[in-house]
N, CA, C and O atoms as a printed pandas DataFrame, in Angstrom:
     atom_number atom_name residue_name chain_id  residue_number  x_coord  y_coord  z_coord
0              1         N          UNK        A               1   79.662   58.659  107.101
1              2        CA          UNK        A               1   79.933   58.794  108.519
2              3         C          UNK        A               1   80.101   60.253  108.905
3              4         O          UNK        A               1   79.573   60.827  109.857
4              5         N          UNK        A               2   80.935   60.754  107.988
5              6        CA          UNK        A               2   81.135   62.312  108.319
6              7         C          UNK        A               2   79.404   62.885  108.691
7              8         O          UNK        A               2   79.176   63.316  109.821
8              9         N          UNK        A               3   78.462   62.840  107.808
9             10        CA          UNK        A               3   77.145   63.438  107.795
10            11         C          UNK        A               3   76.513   63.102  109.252
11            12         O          UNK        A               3   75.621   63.819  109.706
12            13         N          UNK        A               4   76.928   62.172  109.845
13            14        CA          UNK        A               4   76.211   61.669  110.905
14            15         C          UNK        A               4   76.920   62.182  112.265
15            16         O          UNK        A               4   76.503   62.328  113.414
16            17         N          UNK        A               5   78.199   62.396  111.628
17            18        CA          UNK        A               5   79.015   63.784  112.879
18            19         C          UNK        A               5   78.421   64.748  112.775
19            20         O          UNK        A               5   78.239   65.320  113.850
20            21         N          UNK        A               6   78.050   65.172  112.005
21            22        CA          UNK        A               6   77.689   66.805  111.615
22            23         C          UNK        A               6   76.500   67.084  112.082
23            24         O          UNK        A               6   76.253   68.117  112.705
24            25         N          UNK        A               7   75.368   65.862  111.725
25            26        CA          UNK        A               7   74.299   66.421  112.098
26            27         C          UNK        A               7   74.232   66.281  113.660
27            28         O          UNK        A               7   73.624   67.040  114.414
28            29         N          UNK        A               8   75.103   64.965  114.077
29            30        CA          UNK        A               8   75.286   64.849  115.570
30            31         C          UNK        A               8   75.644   66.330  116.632
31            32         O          UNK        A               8   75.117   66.516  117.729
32            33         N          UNK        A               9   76.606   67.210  116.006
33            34        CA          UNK        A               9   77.199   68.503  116.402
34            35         C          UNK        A               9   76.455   69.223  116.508
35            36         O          UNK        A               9   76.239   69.840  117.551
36            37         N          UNK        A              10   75.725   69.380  115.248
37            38        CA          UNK        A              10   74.418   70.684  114.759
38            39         C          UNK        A              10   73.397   70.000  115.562
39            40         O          UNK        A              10   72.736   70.912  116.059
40            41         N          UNK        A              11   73.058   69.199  115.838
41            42        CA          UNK        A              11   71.799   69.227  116.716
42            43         C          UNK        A              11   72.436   68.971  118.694
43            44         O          UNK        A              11   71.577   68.796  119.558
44            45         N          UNK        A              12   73.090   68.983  118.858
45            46        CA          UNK        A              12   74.128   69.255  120.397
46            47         C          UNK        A              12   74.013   70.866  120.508
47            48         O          UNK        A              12   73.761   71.320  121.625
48            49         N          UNK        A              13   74.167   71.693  119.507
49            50        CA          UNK        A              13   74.701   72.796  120.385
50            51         C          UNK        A              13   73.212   73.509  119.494
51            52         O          UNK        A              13   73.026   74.692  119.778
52            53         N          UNK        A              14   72.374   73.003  118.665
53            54        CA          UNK        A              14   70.592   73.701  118.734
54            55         C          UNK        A              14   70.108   73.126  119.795
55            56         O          UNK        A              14   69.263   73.854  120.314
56            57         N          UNK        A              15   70.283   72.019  120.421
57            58        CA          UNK        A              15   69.970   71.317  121.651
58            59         C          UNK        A              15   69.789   72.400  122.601
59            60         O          UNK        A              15   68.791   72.993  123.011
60            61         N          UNK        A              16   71.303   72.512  122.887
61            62        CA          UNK        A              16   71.680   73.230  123.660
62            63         C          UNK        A              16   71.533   74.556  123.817
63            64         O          UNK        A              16   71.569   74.877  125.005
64            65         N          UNK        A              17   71.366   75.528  123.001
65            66        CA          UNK        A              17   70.629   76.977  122.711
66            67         C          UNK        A              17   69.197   77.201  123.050
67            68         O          UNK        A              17   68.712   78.219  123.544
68            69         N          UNK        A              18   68.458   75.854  122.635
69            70        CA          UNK        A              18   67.176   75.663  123.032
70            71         C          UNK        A              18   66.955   75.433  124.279
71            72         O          UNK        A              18   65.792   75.603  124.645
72            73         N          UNK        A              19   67.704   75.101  125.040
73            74        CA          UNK        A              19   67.708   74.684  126.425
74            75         C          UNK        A              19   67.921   75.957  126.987
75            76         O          UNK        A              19   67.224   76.275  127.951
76            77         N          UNK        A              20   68.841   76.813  126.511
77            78        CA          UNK        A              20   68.846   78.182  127.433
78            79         C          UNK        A              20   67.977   79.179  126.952
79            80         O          UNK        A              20   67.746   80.140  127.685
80            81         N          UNK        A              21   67.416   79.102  125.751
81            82        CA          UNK        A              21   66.469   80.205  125.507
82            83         C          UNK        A              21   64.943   79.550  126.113
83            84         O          UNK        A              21   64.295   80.471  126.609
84            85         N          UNK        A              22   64.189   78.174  126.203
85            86        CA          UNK        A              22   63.587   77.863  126.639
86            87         C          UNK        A              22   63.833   77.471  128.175
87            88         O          UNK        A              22   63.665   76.258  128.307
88            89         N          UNK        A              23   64.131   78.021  129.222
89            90        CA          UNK        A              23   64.124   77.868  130.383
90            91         C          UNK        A              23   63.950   76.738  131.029
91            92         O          UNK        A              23   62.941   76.143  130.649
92            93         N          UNK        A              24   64.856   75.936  132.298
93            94        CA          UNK        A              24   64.110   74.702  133.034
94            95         C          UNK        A              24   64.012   73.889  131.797
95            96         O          UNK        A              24   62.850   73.493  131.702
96            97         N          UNK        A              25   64.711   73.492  130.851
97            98        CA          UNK        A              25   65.097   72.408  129.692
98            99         C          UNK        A              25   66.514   71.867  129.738
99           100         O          UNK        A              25   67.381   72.071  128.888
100          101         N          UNK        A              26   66.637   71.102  130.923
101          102        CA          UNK        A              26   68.227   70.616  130.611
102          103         C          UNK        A              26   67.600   69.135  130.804
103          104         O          UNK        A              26   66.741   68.618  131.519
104          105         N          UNK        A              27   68.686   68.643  129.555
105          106        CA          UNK        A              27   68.256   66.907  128.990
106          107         C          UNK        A              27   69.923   66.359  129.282
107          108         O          UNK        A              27   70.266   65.184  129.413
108          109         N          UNK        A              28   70.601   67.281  129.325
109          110        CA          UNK        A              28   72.391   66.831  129.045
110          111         C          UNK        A              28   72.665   66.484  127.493
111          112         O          UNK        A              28   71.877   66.485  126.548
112          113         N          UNK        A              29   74.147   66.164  127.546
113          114        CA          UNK        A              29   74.562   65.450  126.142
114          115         C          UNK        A              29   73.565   65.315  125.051
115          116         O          UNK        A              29   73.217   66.136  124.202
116          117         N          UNK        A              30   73.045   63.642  125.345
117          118        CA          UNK        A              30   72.258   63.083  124.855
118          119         C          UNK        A              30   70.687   63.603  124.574
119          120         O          UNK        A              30   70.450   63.541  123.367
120          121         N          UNK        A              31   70.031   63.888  125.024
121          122        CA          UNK        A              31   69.291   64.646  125.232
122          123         C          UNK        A              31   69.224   65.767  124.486
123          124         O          UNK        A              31   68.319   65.914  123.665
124          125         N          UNK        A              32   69.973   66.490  124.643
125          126        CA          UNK        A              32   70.459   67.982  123.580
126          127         C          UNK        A              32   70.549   67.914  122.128
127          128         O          UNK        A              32   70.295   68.695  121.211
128          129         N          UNK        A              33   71.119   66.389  122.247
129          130        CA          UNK        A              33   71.470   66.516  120.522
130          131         C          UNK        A              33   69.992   65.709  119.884
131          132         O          UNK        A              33   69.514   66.016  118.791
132          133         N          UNK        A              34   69.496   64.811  120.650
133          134        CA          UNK        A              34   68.345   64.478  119.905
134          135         C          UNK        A              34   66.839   65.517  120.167
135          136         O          UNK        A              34   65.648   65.334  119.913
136          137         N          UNK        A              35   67.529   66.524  120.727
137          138        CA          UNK        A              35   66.158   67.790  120.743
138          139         C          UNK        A              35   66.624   68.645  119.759
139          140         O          UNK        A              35   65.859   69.465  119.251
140          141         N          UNK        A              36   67.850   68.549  119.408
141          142        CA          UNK        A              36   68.279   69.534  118.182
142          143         C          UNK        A              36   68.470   68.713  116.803
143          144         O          UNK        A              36   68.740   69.339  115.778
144          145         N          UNK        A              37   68.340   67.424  116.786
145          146        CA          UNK        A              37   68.148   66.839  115.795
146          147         C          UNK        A              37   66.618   66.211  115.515
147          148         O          UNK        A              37   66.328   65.644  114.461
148          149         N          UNK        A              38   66.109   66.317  116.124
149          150        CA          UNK        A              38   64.387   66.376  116.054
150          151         C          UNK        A              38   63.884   67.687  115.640
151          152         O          UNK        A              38   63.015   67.763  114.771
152          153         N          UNK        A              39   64.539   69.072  116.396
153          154        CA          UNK        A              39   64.238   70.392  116.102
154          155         C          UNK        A              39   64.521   70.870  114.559
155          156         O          UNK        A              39   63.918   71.709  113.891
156          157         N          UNK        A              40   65.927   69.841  114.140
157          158        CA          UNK        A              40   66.092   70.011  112.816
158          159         C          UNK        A              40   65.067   70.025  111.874
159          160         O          UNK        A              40   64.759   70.885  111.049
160          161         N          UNK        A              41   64.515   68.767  112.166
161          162        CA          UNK        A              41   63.290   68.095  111.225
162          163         C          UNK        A              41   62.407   69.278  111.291
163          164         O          UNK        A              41   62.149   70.180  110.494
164          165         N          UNK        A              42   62.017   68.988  112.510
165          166        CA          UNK        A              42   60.818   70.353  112.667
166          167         C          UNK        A              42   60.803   71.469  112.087
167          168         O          UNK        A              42   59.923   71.862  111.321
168          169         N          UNK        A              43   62.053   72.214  112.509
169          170        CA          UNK        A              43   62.010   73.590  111.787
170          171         C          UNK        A              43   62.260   73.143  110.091
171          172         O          UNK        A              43   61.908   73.767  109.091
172          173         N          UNK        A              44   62.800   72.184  110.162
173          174        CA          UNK        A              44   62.767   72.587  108.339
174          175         C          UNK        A              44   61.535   72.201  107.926
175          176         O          UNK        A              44   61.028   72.812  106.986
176          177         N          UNK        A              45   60.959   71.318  108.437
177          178        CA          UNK        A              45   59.403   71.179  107.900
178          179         C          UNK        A              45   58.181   72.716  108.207
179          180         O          UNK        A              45   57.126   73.087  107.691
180          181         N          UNK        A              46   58.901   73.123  109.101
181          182        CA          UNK        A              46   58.115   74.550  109.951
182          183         C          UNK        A              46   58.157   75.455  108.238
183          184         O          UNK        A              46   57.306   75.670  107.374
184          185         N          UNK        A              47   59.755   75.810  108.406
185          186        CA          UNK        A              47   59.892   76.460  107.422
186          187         C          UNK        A              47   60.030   76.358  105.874
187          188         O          UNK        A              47   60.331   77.278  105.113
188          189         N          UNK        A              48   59.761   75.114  105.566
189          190        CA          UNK        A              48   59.461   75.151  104.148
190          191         C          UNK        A              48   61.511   74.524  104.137
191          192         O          UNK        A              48   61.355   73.332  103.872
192          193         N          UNK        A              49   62.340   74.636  104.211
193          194        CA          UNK        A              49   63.401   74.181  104.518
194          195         C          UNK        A              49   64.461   74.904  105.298
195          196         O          UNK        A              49   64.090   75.282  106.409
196          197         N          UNK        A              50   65.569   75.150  104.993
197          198        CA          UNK        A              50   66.811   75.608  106.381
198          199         C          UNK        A              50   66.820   77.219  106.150
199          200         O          UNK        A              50   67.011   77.653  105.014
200          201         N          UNK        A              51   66.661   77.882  106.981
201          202        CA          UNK        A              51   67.193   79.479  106.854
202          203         C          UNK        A              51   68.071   80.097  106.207
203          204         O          UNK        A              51   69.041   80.427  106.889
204          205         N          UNK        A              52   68.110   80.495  104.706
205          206        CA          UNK        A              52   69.342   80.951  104.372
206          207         C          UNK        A              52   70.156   82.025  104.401
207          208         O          UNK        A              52   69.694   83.135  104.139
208          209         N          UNK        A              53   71.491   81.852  104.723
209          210        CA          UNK        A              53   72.569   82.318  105.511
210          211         C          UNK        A              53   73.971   82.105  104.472
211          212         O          UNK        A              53   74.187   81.349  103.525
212          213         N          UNK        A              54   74.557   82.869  104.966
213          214        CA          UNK        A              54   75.952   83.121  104.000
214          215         C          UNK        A              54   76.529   81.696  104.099
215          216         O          UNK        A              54   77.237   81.278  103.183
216          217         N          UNK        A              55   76.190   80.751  105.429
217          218        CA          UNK        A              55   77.067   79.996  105.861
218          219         C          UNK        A              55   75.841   79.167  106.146
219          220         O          UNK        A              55   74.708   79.454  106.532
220          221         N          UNK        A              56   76.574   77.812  105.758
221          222        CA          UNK        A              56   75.618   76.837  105.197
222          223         C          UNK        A              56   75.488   76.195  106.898
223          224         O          UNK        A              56   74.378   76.351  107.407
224          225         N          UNK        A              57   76.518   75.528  107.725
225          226        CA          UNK        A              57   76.377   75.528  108.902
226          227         C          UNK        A              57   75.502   76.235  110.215
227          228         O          UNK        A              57   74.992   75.869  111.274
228          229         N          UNK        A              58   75.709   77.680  109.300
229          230        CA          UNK        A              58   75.398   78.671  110.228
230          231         C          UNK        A              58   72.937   78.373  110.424
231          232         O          UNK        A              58   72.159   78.233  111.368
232          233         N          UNK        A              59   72.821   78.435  108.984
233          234        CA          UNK        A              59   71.849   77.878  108.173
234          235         C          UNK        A              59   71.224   76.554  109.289
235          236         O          UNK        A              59   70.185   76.522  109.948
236          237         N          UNK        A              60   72.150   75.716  109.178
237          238        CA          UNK        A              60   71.210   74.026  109.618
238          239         C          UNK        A              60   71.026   74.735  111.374
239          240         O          UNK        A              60   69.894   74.628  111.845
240          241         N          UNK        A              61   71.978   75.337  112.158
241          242        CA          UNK        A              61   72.182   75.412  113.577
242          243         C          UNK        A              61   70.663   76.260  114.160
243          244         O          UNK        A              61   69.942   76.173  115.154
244          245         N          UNK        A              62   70.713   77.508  112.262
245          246        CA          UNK        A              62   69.333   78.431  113.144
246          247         C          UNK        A              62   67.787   77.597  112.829
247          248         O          UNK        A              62   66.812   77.898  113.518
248          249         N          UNK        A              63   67.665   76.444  111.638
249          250        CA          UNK        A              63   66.536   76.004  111.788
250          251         C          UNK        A              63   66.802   75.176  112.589
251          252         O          UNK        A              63   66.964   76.396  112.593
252          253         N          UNK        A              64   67.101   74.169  113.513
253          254        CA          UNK        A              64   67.481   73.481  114.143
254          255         C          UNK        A              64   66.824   73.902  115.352
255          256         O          UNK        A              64   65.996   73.249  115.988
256          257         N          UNK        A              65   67.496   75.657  115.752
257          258        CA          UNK        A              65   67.177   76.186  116.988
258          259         C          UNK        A              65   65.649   76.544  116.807
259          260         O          UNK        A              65   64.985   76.258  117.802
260          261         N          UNK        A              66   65.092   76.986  115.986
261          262        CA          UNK        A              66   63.733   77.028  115.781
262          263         C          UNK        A              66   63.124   76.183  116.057
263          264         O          UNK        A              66   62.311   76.357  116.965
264          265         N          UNK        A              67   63.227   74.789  115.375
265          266        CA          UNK        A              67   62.312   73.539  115.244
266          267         C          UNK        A              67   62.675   73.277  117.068
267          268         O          UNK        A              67   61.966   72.910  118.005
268          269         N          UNK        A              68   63.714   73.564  116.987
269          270        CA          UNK        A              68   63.899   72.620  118.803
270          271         C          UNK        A              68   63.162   74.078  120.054
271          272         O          UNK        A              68   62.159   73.755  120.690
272          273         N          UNK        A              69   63.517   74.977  120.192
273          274        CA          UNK        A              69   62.427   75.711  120.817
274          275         C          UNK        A              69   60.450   75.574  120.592
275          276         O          UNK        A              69   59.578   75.687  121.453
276          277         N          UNK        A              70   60.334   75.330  119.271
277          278        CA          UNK        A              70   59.126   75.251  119.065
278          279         C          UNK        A              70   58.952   73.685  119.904
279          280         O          UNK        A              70   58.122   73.674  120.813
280          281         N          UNK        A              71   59.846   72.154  119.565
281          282        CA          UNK        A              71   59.601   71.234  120.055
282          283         C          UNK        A              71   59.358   71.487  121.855
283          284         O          UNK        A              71   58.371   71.079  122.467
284          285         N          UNK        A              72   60.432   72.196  122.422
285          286        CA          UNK        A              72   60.530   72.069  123.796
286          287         C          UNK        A              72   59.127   72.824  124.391
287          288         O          UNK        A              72   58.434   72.364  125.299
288          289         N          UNK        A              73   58.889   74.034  123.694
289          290        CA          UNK        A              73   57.774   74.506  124.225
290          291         C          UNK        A              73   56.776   73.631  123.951
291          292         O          UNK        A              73   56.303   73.352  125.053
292          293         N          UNK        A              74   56.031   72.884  122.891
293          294        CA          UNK        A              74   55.236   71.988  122.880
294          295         C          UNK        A              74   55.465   71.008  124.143
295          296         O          UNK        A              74   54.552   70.952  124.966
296          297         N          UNK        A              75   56.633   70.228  124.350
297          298        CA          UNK        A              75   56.605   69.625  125.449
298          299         C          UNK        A              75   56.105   70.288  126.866
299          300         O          UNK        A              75   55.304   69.683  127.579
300          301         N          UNK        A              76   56.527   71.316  127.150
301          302        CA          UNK        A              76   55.884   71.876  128.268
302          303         C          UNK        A              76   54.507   72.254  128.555
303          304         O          UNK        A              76   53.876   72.091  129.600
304          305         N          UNK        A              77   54.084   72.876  127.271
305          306        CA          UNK        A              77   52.774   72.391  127.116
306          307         C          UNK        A              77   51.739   71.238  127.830
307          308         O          UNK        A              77   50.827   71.293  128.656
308          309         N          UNK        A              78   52.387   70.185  127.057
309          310        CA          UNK        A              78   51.815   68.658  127.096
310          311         C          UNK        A              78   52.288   68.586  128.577
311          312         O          UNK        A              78   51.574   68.064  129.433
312          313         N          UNK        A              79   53.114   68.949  128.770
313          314        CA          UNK        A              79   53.488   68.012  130.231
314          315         C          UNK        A              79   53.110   68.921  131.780
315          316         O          UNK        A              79   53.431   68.662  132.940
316          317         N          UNK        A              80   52.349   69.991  131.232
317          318        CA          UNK        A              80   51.889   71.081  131.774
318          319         C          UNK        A              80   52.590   72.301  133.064
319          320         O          UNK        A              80   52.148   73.093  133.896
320          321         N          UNK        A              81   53.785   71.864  132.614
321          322        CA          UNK        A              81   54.560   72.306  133.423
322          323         C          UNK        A              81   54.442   74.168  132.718
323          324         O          UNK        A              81   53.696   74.396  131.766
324          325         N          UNK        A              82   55.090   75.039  133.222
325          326        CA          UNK        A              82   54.732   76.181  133.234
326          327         C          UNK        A              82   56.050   76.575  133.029
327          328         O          UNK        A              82   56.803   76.356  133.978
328          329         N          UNK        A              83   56.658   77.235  131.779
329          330        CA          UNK        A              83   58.591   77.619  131.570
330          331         C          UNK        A              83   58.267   79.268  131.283
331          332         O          UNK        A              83   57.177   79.499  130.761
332          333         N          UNK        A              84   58.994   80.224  131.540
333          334        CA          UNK        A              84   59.267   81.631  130.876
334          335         C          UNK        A              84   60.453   81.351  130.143
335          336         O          UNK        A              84   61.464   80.714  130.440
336          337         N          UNK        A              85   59.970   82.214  128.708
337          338        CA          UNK        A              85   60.414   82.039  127.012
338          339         C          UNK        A              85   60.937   83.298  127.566
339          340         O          UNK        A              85   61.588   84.062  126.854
């Protein structure tokens, strides 16, 4: 249960980073955490696995924010809407 808090947290606030570095991306709550827990996947598949960092947390939050900026911009893409990165 603990693991499923954690990744719940770590993908809320990569959610959420992704939302302000990718512009015109607000999903709320819900939304946030499953763009930063999708972004998880992504970036660790992007990168071969998690960014390493002194701090293992610190680690899951920055591939997270990767995979979920790369996800959101793909969405805008597809949905042809037009965002400044």
């Amino acid at each position: 249960m603990d693991g499923l808090l954690y990744a719940i947290i770590v993908g809320a606030v990569a959610g959420w980073l992704a939302g302000l570095i990718v512009r015109g991306f607000g999903f709320g709550l819900l939304g946030n955490i499953i763009v930063g827990i999708v972004g998880g996947w992504l970036g660790s598949w992007l990168l071969g696995g998690s960014i390493k960092t002194g701090n293992a947390t610190l680690s899951y939050i920055l591939t997270a924010l990767i995979g979920a900026v790369v996800l959101l911009f793909v969405i805008s893409l597809l949905s042809g809407r037009r965002r400044a990165v």
